[in-house]
N, CA, C and O of each residue as an XYZ file, in Angstrom:
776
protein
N      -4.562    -15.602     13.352
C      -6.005    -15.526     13.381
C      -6.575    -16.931     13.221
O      -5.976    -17.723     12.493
N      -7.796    -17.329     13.909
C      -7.852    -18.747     13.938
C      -8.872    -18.927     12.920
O      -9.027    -20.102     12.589
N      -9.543    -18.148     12.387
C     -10.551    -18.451     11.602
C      -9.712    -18.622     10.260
O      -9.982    -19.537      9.483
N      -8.563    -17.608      9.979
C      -7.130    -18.070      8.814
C      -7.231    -19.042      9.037
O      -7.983    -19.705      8.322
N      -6.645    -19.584      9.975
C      -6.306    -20.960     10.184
C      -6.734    -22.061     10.087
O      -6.040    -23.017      9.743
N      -8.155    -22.135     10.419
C      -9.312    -23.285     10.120
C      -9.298    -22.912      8.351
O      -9.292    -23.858      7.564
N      -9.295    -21.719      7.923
C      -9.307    -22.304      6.144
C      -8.246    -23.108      5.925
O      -8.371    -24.154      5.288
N      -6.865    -22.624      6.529
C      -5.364    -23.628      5.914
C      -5.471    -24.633      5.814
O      -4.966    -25.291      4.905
N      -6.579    -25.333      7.256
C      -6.832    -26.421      7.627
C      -7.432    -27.150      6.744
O      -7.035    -28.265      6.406
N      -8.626    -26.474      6.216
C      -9.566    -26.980      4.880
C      -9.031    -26.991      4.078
O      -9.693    -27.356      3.107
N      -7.983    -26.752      3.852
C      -7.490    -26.592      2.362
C      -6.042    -27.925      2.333
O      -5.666    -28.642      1.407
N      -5.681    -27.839      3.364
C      -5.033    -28.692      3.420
C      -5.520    -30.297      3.207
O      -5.118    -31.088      2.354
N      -6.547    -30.514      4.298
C      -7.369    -31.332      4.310
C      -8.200    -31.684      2.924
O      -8.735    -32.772      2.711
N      -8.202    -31.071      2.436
C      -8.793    -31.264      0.744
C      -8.223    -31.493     -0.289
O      -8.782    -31.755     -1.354
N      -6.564    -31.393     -0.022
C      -5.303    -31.377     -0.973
C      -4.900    -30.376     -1.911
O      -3.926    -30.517     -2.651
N      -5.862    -29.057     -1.885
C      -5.293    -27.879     -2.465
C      -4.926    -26.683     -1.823
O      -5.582    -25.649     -1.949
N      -3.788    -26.788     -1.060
C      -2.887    -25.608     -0.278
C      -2.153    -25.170     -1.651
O      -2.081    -23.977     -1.945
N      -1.589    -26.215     -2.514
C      -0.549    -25.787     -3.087
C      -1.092    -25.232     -4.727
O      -0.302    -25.025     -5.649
N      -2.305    -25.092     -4.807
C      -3.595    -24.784     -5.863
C      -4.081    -23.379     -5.384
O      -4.984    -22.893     -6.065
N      -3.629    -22.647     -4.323
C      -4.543    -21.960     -3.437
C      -3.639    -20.614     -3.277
O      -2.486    -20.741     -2.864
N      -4.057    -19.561     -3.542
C      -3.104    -18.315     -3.150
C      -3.846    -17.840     -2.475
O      -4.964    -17.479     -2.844
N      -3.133    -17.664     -0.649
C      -4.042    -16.812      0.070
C      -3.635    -15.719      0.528
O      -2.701    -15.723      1.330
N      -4.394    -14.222      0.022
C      -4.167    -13.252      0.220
C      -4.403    -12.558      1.845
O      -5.366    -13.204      2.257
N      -4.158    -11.954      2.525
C      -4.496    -11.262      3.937
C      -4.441     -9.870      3.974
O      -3.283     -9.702      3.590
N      -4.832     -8.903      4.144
C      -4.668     -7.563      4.449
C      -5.785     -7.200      4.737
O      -6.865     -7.785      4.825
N      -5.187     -5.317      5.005
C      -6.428     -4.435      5.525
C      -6.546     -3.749      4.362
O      -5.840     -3.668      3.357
N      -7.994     -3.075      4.830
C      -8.056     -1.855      4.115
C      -7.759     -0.277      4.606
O      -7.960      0.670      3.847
N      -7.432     -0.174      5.493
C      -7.024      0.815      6.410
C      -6.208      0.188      7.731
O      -6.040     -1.013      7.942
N      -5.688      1.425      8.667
C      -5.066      1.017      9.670
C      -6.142      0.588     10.724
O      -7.311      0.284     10.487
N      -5.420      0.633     12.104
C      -5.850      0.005     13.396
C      -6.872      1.351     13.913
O      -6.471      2.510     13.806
N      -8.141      1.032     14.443
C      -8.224      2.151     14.743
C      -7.887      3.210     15.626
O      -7.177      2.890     16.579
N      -8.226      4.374     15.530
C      -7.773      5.393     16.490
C      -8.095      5.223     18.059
O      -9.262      5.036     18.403
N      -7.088      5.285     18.984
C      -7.298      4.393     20.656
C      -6.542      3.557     20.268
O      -5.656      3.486     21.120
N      -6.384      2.981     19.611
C      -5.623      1.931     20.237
C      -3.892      1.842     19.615
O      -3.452      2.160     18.509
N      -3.398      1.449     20.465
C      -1.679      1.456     19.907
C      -1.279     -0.177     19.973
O      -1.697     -1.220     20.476
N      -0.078      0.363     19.041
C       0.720     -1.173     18.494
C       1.537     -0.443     18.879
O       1.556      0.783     18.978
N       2.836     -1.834     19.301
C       4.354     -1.577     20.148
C       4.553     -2.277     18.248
O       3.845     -2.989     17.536
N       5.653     -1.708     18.100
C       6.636     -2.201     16.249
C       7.755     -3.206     17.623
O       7.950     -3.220     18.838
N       8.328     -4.101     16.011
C       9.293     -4.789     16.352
C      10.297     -4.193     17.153
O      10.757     -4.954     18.005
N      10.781     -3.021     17.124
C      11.483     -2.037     17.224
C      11.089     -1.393     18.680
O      11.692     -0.477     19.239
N      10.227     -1.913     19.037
C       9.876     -1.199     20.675
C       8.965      0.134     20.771
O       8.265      0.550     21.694
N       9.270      0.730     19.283
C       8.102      2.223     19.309
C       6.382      1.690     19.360
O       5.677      0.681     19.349
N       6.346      2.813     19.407
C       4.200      2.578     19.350
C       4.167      3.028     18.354
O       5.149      3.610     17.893
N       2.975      2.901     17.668
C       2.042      3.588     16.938
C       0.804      3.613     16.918
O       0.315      2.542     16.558
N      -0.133      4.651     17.234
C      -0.957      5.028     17.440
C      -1.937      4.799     16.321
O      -1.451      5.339     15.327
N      -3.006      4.289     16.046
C      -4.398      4.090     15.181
C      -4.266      5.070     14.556
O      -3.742      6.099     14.980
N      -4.849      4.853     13.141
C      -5.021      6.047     12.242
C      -5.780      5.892     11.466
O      -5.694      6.569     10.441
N      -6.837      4.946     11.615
C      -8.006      4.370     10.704
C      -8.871      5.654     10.296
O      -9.124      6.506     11.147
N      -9.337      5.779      8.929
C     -10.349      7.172      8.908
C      -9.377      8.595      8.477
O      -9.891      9.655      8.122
N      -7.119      8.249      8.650
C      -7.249      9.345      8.287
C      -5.834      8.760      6.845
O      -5.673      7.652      6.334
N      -5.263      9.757      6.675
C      -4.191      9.768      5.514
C      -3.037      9.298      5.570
O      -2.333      8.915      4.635
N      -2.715      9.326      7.174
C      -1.249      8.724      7.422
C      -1.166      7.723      7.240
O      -2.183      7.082      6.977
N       0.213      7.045      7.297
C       0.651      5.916      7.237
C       0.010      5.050      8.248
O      -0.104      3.864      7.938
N      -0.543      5.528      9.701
C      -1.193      4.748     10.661
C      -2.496      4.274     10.053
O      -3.092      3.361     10.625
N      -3.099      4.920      8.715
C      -4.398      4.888      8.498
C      -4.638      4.001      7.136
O      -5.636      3.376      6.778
N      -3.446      4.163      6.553
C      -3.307      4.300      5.247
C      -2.104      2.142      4.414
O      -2.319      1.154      3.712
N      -1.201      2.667      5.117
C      -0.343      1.448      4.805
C      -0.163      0.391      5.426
O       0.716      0.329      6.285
N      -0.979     -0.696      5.119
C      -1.482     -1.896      5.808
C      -0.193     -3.002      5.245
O       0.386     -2.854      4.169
N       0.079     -4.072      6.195
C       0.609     -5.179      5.877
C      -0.452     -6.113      4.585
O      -1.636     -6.445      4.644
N       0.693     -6.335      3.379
C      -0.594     -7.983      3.210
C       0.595     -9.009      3.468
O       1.811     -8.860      3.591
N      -0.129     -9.951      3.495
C       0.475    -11.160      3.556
C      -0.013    -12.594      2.692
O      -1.105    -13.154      2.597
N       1.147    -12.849      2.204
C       0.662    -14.278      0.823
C       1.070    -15.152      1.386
O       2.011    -15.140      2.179
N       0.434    -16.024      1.068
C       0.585    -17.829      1.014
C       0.633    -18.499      0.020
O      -0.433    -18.359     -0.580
N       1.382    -19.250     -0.563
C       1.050    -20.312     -2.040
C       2.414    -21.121     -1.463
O       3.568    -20.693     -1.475
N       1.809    -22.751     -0.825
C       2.232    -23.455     -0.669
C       3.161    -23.979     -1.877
O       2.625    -24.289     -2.941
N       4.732    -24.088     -1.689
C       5.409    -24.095     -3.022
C       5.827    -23.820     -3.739
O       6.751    -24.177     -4.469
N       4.562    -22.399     -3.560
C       5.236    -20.676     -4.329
C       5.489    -19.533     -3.820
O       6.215    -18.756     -4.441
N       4.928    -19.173     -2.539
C       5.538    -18.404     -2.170
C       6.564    -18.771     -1.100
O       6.407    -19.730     -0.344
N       7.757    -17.854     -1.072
C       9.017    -18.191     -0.064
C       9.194    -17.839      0.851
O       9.539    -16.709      1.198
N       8.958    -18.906      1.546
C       8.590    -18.842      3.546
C       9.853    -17.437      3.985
O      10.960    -16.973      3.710
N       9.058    -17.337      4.556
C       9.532    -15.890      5.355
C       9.889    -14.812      4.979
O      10.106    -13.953      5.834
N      10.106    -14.438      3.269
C      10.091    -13.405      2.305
C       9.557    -11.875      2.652
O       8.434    -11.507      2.308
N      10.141    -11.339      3.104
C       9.348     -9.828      3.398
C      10.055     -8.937      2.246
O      11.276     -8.796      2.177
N       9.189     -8.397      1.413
C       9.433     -7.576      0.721
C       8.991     -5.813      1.046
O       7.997     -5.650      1.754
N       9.751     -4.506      0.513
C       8.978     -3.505      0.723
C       8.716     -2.914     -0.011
O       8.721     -1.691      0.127
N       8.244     -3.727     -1.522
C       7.324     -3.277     -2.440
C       6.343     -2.909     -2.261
O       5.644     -3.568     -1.492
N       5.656     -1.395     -3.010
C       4.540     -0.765     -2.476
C       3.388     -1.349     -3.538
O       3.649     -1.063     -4.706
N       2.179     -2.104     -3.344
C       1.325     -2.299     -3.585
C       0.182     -2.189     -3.439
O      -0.270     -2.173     -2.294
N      -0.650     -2.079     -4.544
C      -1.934     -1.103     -4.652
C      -3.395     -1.855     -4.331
O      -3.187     -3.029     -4.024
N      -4.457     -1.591     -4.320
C      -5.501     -2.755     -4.274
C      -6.201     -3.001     -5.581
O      -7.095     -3.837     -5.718
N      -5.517     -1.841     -6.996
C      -5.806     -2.036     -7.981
C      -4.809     -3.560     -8.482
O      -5.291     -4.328     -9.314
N      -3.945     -3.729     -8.095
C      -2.501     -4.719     -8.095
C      -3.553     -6.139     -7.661
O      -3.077     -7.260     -7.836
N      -4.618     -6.033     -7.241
C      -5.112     -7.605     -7.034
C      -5.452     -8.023     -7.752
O      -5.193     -9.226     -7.775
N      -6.271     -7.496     -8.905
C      -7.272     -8.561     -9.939
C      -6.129     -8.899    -10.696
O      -5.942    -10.082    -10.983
N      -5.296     -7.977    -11.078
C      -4.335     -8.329    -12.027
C      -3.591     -9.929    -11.797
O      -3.313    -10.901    -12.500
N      -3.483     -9.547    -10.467
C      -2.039    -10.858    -10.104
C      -3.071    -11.794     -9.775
O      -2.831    -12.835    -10.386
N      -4.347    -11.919     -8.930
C      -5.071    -13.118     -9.260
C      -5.806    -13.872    -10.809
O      -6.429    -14.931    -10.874
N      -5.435    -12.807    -12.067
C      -5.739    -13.276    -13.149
C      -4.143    -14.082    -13.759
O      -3.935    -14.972    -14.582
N      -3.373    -13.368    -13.009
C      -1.669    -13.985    -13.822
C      -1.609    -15.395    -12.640
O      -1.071    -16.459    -12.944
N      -2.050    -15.223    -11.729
C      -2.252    -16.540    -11.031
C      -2.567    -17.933    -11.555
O      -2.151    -19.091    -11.527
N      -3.724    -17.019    -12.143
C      -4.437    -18.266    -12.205
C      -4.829    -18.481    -13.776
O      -5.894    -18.948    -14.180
N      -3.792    -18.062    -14.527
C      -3.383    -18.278    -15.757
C      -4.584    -17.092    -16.825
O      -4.358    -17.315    -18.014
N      -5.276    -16.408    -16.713
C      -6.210    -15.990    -17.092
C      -6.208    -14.576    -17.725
O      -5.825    -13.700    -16.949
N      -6.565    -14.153    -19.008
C      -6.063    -13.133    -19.433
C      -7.310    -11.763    -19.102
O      -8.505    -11.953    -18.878
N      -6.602    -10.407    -19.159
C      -7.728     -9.651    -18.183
C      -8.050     -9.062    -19.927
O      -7.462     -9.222    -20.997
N      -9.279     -8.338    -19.497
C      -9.906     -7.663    -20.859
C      -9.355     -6.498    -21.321
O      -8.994     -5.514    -20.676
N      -9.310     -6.785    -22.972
C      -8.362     -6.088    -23.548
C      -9.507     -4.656    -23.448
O      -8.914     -3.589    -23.606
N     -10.584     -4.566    -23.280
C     -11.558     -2.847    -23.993
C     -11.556     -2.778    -22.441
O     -12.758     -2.966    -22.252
N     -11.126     -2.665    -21.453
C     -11.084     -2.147    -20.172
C      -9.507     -1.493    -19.709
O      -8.419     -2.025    -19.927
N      -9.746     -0.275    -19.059
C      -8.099      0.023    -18.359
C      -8.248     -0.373    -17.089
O      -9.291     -0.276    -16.443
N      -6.897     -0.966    -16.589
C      -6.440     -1.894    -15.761
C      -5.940     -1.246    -15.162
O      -5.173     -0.761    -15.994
N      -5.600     -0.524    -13.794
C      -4.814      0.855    -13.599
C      -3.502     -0.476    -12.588
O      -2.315     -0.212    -12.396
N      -4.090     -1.587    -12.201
C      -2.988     -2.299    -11.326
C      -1.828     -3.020    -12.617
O      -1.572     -2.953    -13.819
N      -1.351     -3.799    -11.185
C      -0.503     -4.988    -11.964
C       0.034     -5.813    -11.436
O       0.231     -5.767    -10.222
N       0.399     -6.739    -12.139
C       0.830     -8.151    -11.374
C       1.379     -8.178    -10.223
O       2.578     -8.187    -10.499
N       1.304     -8.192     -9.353
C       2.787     -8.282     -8.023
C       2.795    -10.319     -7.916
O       2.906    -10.969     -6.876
N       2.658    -10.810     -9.173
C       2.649    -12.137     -8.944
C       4.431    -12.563     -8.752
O       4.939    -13.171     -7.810
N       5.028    -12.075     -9.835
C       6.802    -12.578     -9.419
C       7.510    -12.188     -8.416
O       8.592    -12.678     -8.091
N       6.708    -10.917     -7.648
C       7.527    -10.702     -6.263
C       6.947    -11.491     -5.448
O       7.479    -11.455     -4.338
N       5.795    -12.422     -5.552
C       4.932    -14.039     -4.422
C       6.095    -14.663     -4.976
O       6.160    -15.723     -4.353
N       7.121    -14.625     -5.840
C       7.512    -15.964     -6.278
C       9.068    -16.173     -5.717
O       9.780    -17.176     -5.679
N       9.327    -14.577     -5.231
C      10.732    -14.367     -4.743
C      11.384    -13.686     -5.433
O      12.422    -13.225     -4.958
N      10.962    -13.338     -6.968
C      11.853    -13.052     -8.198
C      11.637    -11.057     -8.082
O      11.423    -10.352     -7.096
N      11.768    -10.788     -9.170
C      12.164     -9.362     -8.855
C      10.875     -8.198     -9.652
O      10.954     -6.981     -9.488
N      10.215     -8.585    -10.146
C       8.755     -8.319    -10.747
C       9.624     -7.114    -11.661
O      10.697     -7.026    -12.257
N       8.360     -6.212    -11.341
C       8.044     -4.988    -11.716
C       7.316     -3.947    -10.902
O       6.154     -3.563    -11.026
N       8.211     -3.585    -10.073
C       7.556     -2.850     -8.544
C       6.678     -1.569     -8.508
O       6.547     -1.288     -9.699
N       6.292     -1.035     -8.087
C       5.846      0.298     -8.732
C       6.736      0.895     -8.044
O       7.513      0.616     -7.131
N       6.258      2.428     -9.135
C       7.007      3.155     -8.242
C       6.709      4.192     -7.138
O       7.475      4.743     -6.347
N       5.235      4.312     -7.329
C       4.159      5.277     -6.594
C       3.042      4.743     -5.980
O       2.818      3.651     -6.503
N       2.270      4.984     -5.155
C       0.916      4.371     -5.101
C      -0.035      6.158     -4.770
O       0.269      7.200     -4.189
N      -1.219      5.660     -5.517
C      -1.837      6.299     -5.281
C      -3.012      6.565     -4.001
O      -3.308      5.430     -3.628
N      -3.771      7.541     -3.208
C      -4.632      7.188     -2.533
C      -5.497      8.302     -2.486
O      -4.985      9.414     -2.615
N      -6.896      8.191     -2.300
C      -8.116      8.918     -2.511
C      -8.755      8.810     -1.495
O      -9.066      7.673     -1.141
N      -9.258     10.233     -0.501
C     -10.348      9.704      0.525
C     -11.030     11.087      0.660
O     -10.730     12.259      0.434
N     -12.170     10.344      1.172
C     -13.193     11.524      1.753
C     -14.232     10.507      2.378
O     -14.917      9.630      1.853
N     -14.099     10.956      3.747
C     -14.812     10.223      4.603
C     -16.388     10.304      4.327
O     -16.982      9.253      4.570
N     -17.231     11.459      3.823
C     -18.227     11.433      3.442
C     -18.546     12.134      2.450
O     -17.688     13.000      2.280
N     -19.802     12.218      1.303
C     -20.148     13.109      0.250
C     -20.417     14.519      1.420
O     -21.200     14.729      2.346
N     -19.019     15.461      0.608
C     -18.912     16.665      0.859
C     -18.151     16.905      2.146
O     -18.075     18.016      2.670
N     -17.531     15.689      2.679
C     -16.863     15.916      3.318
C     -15.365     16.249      2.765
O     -15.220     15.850      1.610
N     -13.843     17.097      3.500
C     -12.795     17.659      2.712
C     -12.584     16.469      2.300
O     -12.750     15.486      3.023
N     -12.175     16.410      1.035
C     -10.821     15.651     -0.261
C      -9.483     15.255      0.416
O      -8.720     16.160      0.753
N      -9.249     14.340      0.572
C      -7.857     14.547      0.687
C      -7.193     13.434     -0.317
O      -7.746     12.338     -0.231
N      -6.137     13.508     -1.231
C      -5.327     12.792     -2.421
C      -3.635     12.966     -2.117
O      -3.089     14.068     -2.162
N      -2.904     11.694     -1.800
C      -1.847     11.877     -2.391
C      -0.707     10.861     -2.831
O      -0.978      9.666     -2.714
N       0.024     11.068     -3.121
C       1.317      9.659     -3.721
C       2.266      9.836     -3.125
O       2.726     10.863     -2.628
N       2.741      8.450     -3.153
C       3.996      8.415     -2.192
C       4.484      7.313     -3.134
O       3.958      6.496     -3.889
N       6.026      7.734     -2.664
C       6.870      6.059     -3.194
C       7.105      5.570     -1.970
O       6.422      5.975     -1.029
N       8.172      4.557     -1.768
C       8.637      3.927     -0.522
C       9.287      4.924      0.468
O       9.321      4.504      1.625
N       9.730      5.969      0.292
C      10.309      7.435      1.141
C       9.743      8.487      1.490
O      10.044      9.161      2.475
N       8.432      8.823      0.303
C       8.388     10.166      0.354
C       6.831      9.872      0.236
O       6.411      8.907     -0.403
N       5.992     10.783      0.907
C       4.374     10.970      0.115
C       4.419     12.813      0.385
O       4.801     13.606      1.246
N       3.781     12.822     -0.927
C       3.076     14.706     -1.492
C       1.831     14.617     -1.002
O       1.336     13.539     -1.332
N       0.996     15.381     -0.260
C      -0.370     15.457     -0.273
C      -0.553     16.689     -1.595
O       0.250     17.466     -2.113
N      -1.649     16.482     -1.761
C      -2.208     17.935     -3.039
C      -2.722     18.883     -2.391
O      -2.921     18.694     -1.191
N      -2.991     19.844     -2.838
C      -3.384     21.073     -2.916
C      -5.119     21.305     -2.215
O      -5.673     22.287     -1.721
N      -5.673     19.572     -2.529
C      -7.036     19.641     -1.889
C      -7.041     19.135     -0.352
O      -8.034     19.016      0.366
N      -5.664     18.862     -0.013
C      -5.513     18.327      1.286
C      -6.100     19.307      2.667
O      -6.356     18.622      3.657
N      -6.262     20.365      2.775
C      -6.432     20.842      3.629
C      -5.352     21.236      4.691
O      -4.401     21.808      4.159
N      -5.219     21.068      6.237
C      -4.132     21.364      6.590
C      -2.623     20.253      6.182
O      -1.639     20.189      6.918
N      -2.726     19.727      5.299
C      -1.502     18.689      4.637
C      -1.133     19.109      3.108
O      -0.327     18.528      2.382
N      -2.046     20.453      2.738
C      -1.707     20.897      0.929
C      -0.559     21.144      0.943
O       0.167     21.674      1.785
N      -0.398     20.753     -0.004
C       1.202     20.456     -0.503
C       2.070     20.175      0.359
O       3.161     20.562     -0.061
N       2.167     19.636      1.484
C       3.269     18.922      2.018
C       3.795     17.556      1.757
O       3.097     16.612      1.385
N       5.079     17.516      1.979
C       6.114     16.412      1.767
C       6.890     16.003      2.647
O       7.805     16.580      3.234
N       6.415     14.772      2.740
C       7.288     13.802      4.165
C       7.789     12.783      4.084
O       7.234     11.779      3.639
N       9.036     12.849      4.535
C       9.992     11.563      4.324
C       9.700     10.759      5.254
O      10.248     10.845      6.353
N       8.636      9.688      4.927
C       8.110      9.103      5.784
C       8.730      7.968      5.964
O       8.107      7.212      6.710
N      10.061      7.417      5.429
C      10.797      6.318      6.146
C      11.508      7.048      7.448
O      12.055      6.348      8.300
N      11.482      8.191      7.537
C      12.006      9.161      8.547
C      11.276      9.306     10.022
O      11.603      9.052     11.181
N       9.992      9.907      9.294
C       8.937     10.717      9.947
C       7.263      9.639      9.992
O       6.164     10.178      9.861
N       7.414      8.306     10.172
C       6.268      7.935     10.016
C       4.692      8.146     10.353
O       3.726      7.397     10.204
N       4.854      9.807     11.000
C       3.811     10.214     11.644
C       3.757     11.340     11.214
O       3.457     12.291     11.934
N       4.005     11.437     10.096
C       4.204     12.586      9.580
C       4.156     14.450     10.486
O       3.458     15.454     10.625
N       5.153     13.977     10.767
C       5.358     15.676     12.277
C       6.102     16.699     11.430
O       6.155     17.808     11.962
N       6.620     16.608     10.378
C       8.157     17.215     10.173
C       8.306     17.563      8.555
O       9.295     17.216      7.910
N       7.037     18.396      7.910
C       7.014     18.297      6.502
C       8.054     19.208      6.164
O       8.441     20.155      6.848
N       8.551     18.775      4.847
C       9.570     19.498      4.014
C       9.167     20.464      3.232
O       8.568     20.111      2.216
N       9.359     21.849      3.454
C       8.831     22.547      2.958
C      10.080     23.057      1.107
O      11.293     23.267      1.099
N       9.136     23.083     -0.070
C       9.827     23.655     -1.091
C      11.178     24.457     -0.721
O      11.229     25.515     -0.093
N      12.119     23.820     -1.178
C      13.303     24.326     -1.059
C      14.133     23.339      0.163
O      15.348     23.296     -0.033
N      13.879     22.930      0.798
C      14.027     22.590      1.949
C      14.514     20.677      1.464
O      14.005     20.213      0.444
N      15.520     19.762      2.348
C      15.893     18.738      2.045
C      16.350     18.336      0.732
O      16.026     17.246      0.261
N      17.181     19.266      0.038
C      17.876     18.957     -0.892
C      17.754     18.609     -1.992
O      16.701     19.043     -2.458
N      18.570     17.758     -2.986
C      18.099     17.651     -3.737
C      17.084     16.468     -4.089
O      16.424     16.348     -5.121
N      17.114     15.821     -3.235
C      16.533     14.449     -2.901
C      15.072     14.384     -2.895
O      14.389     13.420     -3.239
N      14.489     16.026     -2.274
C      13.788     16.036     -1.662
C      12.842     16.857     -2.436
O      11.624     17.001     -2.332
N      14.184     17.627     -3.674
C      12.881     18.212     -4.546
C      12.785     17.571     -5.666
O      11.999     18.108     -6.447
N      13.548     16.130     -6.244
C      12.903     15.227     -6.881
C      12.117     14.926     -6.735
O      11.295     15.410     -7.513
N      11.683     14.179     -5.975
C      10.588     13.996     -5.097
C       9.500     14.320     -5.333
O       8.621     13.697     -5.929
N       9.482     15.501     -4.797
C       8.378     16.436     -4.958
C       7.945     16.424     -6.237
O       6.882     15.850     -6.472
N       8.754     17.114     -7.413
C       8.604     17.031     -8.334
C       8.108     15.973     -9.435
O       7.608     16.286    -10.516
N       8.395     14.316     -8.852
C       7.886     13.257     -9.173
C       6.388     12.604     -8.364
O       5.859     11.650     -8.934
N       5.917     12.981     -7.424
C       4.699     12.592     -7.179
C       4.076     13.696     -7.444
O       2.906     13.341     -7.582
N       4.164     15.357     -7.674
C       3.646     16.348     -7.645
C       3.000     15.800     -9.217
O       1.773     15.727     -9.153
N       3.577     15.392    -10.644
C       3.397     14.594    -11.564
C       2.393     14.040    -11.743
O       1.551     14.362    -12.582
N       2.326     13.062    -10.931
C       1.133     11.764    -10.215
C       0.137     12.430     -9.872
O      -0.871     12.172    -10.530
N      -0.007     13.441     -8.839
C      -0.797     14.142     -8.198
C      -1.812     14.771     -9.719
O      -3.042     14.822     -9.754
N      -0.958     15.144    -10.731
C      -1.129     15.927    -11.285
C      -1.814     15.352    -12.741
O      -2.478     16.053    -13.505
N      -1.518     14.018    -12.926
C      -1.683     13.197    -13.911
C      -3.439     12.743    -13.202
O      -4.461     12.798    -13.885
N      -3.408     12.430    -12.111
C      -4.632     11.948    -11.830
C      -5.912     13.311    -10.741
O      -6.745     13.128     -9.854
N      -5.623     14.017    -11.154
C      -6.482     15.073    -10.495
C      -7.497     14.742    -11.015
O      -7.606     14.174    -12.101
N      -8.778     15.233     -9.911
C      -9.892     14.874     -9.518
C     -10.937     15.323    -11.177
O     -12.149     15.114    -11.218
């Protein structure tokens, strides 16, 4: 992106690249119409506006000249509660103790080192007041929708599998793998209901 690029430029040009953590991401996917070819040669189709992974799990991408390690791809799942945190451990700064913090640092996985990953992420949508609810958690394999999902209540998809989610696992169904799983974001689901 060239407008990225003219900041690198400024920043370079000013002598603080290596003072500078630059964050990149979305907040949703690409929108719907339009397709991406993956490294891998498949498409994927826009999903901006809905729950899937097309809609839902965006690339970020860091910069810290010095600190972060060129070409590092990690597939730690990170939250957008996970920002204030790691721009306060950044930048040496302690967050307030009479407030809950629901993120957390993802500063030692910028550094290469091995953090403290999560193990779930959460996600909340409703396109408008009173429009359907939809809530659910996933780890890096698996996401549960809840019970307020509508045609997705209670389903479970092994979405390193199924990234389009076509192929839900129904209770009983995929082993034992599959009703851990369940049983561990159903938890989450359940810890943070509406």
């Amino acid at each position: 992106d060239k407008i990225v690029g003219r900041i690198v430029q400024k920043l370079d040009e000013l002598g603080l690249r290596e003072n500078t953590l630059i964050l990149f991401t979305g907040d949703n996917g690409t929108p719907g119409g339009i397709t991406s070819e993956m490294q891998d040669g498949s498409f994927i189709d826009g999903g901006k506006g809905s729950t899937t992974d097309a809609g839902t799990h965006v690339a970020l991408v860091a910069n810290w000249k010095g600190t972060t390690p060129v070409g590092k791809v990690s597939t730690d799942l990170v939250d957008f509660s996970d920002i204030l945190p790691t721009l306060a451990d950044a930048g040496g700064a302690s967050l307030p103790k009479d407030v809950t913090i629901d993120g957390r640092s993802f500063l030692p996985q910028l550094r290469g080192e091995k953090g403290n990953p999560r193990a779930w992420t959460f996600c909340w949508y409703q396109r408008n007041p009173g429009d359907q609810l939809h809530r659910f958690a996933r780890d890096r394999r698996w996401k549960l929708y809840d019970q307020t999902s509508a045609s997705r209540a209670g389903k479970l998809f092994d979405v390193s599998n199924d990234v389009l989610e076509q192929s839900p696992i129904e209770p009983g169904q995929g082993g034992d793998e599959a009703a851990q799983a369940r049983a561990k974001l159903q938890a989450v689901l359940d810890e943070l209901s509406a």
